[in-house]
C-alpha positions as CSV (number, residue, x, y, z in Angstrom):
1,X,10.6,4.6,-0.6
2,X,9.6,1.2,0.2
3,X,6.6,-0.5,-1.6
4,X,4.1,-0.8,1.1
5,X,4.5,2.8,1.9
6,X,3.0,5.9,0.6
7,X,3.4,9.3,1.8
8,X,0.8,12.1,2.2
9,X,0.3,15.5,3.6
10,X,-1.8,16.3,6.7
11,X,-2.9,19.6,7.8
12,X,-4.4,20.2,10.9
13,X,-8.1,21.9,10.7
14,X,-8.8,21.8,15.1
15,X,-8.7,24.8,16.7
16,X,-6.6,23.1,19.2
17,X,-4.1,21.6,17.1
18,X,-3.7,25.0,15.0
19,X,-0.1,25.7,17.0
20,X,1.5,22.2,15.6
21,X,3.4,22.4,12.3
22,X,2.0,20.2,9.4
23,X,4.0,16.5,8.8
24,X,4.0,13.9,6.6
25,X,2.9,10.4,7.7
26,X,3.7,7.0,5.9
27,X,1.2,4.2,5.1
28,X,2.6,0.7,6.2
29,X,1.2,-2.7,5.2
30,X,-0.2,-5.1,8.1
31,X,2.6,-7.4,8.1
32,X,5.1,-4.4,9.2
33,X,2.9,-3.7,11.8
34,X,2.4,-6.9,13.1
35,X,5.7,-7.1,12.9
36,X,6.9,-4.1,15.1
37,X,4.4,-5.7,17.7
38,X,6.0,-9.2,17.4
39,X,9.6,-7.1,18.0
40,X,7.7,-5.5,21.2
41,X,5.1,-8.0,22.9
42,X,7.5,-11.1,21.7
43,X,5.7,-14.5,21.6
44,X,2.6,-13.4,23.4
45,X,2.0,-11.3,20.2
46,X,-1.1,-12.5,18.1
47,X,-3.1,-15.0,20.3
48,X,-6.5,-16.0,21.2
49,X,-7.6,-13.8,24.3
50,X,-6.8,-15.0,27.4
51,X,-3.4,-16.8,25.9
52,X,-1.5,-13.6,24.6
53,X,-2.3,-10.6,23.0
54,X,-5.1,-10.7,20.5
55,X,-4.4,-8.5,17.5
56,X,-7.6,-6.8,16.4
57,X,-7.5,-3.8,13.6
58,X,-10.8,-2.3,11.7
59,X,-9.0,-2.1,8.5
60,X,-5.4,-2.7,6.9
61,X,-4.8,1.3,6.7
62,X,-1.8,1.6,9.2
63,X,-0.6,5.2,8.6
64,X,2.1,6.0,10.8
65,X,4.6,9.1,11.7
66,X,7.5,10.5,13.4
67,X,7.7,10.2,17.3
68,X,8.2,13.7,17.5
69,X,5.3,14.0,15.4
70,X,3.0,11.5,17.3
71,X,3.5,12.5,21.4
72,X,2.8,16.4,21.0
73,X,-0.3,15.7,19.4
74,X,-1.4,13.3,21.7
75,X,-0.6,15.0,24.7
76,X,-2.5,18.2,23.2
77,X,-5.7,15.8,22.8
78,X,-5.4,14.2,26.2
79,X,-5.4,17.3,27.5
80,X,-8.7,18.0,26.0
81,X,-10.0,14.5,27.3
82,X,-9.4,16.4,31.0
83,X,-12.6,18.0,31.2
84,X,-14.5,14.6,31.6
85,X,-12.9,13.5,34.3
86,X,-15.3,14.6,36.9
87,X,-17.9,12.1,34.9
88,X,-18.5,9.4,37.4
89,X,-18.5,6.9,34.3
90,X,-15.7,8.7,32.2
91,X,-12.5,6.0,32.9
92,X,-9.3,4.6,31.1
93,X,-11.5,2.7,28.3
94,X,-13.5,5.7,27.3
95,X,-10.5,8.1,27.7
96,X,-8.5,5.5,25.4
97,X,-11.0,5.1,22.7
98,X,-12.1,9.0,22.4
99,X,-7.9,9.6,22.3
100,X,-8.0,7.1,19.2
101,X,-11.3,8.8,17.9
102,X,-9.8,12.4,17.8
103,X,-6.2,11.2,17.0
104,X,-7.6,9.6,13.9
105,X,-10.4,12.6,12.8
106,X,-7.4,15.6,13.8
107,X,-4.9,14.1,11.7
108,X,-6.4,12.3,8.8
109,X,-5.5,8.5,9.5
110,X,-3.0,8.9,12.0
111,X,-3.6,5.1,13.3
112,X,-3.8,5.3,17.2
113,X,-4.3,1.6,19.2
114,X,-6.2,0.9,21.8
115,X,-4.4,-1.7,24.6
116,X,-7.0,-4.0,26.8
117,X,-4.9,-5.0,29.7
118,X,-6.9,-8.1,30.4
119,X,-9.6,-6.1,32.4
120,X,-6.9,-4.3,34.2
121,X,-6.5,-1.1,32.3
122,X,-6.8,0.3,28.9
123,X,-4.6,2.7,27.4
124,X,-3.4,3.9,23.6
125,X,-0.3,2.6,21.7
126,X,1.3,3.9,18.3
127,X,4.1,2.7,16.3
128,X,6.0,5.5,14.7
129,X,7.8,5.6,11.6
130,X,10.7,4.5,12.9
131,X,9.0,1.4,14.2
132,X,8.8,2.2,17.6
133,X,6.1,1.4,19.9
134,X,4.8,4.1,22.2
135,X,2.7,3.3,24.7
136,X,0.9,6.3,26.1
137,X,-1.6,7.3,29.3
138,X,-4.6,9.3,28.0
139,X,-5.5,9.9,31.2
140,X,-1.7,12.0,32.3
141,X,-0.8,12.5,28.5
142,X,2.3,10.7,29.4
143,X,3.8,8.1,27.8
144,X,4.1,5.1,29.8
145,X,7.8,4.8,30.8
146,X,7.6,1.6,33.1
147,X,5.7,-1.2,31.3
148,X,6.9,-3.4,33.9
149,X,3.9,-1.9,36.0
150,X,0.9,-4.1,36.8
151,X,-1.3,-1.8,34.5
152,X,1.0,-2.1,31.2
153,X,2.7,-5.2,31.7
154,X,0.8,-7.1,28.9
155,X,0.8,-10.6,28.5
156,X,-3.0,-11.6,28.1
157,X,-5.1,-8.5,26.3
158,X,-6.6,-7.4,23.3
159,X,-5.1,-4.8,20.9
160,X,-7.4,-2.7,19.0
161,X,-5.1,-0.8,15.8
């Protein structure tokens, strides 16, 4: 294993994430994060806002997994986020960032990142172990499969991770 990752258990403990089989995630240092961005977003990776994609992360503890670990999980917790809906107030931003909250307390570190699509939309991103980014809907549980769409095409934003 490489040097900038480290391996450790997880086990579920939600009542709603009983049904999914334990997996092991992998802790990757910040510059194989930003890089897997950079591979993604290209040269509008790490900028100010308002001339690219500002990079923002709360800590340098990246722990990452599986794809086929990552999407079941977080279509099970979008599908929690549901019953908010009718909220007149509850939109992408706060659907995004309580997907992040509960990804991360569910599954012990699982690092989920929060897209600002330069006042457009908001929605959550992983990398998995692979280094593959994901970029997924909280509000559908789907993962977004055109990012040519006004709402994920990114070029000015800010990433939370």
């Amino acid at each position: 294993m490489d040097d900038d990752v480290e391996s450790i258990q997880i086990n579920e403990t939600r009542d709603n994430t009983k049904m999914l089989p334990n997996f092991k995630s992998e802790k990757k240092s910040e510059g194989w994060i930003k890089q897997q961005f950079r591979d993604e977003y290209g040269s509008d990776f790490y900028k100010p806002p308002g001339r690219g994609i500002y990079f923002h992360y709360t800590d340098n503890k990246f722990w990452v997994a599986p794809r086929d670990v990552i999407v079941p999980r977080a279509k099970v917790v979008s599908s929690t986020l549901r019953e908010y809906e009718a909220v007149d107030k509850w939109d992408c931003e706060d659907q995004a960032l309580e997907l992040r909250h509960r990804m991360t307390a569910s599954f012990q570190q699982l690092t989920t990142g929060v897209m600002f699509n330069s006042g457009t939309h908001v929605y959550n991103v992983f990398i998995t172990s692979e280094g593959d980014v994901i970029e997924f809907e909280p509000r559908n549980g789907q993962i977004v499969t055109d990012s040519t769409h006004e709402l994920y095409n990114v070029s000015n934003g800010i990433l939370l991770f």
